[in-house]
N, C-alpha and C positions, 0 to 999 in steps of 0.2 A: 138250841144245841144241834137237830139236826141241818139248821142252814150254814152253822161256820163247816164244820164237818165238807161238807160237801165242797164246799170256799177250798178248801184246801186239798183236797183231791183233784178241786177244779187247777189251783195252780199247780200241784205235783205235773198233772197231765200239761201242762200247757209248758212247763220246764221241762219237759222230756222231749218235747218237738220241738222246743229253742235249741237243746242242746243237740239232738239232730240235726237240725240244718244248720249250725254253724258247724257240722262235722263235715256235712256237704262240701259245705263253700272251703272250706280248705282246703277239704280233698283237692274237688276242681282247680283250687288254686294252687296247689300240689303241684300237679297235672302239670299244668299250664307252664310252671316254672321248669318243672323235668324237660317238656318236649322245647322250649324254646333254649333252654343247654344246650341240651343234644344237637337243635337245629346249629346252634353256633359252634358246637365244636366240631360237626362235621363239614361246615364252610368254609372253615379258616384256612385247614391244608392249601384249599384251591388255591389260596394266593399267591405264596410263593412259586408254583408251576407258571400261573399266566404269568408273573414278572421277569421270573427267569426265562419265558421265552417272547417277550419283548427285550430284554439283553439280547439274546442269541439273535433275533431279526436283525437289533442292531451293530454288535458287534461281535462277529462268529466269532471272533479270536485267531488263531493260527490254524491252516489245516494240517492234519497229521495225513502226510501221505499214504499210509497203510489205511486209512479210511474211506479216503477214494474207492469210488466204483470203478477203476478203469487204472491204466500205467498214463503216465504222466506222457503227453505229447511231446515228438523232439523236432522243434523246429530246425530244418538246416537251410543254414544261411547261402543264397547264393554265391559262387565262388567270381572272386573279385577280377575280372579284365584288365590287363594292362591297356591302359590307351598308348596308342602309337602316335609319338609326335610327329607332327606335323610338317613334314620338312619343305622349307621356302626356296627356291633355287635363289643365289646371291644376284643383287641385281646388278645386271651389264653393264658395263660402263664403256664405252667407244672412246678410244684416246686418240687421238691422231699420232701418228709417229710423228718424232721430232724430225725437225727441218736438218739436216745433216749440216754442223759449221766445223769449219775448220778454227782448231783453237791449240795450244801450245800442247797440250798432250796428247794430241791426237795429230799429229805431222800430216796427214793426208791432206788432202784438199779439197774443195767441193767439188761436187760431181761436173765436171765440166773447165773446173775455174784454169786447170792448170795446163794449158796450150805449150808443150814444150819447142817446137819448132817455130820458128821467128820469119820473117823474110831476111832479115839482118838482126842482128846482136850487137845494139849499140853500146855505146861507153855509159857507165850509169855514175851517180855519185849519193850520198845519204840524203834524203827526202826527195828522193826523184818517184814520181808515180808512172802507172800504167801496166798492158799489158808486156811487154819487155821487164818489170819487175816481178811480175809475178812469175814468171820464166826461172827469173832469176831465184825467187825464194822454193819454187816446185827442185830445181837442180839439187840447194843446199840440202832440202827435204832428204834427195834421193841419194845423196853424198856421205850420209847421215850425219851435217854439221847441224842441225834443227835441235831438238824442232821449231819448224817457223811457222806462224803466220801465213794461208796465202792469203795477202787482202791485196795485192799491188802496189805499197807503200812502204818504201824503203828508210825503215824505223828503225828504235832500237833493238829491236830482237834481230830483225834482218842481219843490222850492223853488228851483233854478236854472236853470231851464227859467220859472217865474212870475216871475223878475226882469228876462227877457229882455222879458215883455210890460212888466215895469212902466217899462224903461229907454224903452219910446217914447211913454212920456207927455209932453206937453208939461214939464209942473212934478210932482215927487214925490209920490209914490204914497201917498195919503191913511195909509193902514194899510195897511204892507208886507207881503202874503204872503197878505192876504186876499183868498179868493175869497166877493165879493156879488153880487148881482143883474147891474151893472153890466160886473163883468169876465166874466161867464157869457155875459153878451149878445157883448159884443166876441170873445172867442176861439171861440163856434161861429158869429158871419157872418164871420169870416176863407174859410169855405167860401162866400161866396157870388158867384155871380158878377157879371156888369154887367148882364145884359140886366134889362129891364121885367116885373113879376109884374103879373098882376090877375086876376079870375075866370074860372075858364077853365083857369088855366095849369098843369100835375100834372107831378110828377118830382121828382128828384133836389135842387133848387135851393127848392123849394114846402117840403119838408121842414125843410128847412135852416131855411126863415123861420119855418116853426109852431114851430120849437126853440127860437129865440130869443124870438119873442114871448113864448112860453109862462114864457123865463128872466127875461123884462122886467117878466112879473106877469100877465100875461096866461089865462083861461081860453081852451083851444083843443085839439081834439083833430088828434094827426100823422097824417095819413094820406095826405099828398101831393097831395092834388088841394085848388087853392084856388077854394072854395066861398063860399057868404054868412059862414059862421062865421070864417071868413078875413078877409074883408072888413071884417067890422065888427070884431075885435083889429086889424087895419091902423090905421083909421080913430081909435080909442083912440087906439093910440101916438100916432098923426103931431098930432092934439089936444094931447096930453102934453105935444108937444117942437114945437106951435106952427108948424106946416109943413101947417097944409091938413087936410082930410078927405076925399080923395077915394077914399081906397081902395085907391091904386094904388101899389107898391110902385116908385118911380122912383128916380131920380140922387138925388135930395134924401133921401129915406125909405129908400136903402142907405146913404149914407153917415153918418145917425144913427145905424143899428143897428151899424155896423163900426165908431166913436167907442164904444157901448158905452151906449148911451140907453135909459133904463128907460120905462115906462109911468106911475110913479109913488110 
């Protein structure tokens, strides 16, 4: 009797220290579970901050200028130079002057070609050449029956230029196209002028009259001043053509020579 007794007091006690340390170990495991919450709920916040600022590293977004530490930099732009073109002076060209020709609308003649004083003033006819024709085409030149040609070759221009003189003949041109004594006389005093020649008188016009005399038949040296030898070829012709002898080259004794009046 007294050993169960005690049997059972013995297990009362020894359930009484079961049931304490399994109060223990809960507790502790209580514990355990309390602070590792806690741990986790106080860790999680962090995350979102570290991530949002790996965004912000990577991509700030736009910046707000009022958050700037400072006013915005203002770059100015260099102001832009006109460049100055380049100016090339045009490049020279050396041309030779043309050769000066004598050509139908230009009645002149080359510098030289036209030799109006002759030793004689022969008979000419169409295709006669030489210097006596070019004589001949410088006259009609200066007659202004041209324009001609000076080339020394009595062509058709020539020839159409001598039917202008022959058209102011009274009555048709004895032998057409012929240049004698007569038509030599009349186309160089178309240069002559009106005034009075007689001894004494030199120049340009004095010339002109020893030309014709000389084409009338006349012996007479050109040399522009009219002297005795002058006079007395004057004084021939005006005999000739029955107008006086006095000498004097007047009204009456120009306009035989410009009709075209031979000496004989």
């Amino acid at each position: 009797m007294q050993v169960s007794t005690r049997v059972r007091d013995s297990g009362s006690r020894r359930g009484g220290f079961v049931s304490a340390a399994t109060a223990l170990v809960l507790g502790l495991t209580l514990t355990a579970c309390t602070s590792g919450a806690a741990r986790t709920s106080t860790e999680e916040p962090s995350t979102p901050s570290v991530t949002a600022s790996a965004v912000s590293a990577v991509d700030p977004g736009p910046t707000d200028p009022k958050a700037t530490d400072g006013p915005i930099p203002t770059v100015t732009a260099d102001p832009l130079t006109p460049t100055k073109p380049t100016l090339t002076a045009p490049a020279t060209t050396t041309t030779a002057p043309p050769t000066p020709q004598a050509t139908a609308a230009d009645p002149g003649s080359v510098a030289g070609s036209c030799e109006r004083t002759l030793p004689a003033y022969p008979v000419l006819q169409p295709g006669a050449k030489g210097p006596a024709v070019r004589a001949l085409q410088c006259f009609l030149n200066d007659g202004d029956y041209g324009p001609v040609v000076v080339d020394g070759v009595y062509g058709a221009q020539t020839r159409a230029a001598v039917k202008k003189v022959e058209a102011s003949f009274e009555g048709p041109a004895p032998k057409p196209g012929r240049i004698d004594a007569g038509m030599w006389v009349l186309l160089i005093s178309r240069s002559l002028g009106d005034g009075t020649l007689k001894v004494g008188a030199k120049g340009p016009d004095v010339v002109t009259l020893q030309r014709a005399l000389r084409a009338a038949g006349g012996t007479i040296t050109i040399d522009g001043s009219f002297g005795a030898q002058t006079k007395k070829v004057v004084q021939r012709f005006q005999q000739a053509n029955r107008v006086g002898d006095d000498g004097v080259v007047g009204e009456e004794t120009l306009f035989l020579l410009k009709m075209g009046a031979t000496i004989g």
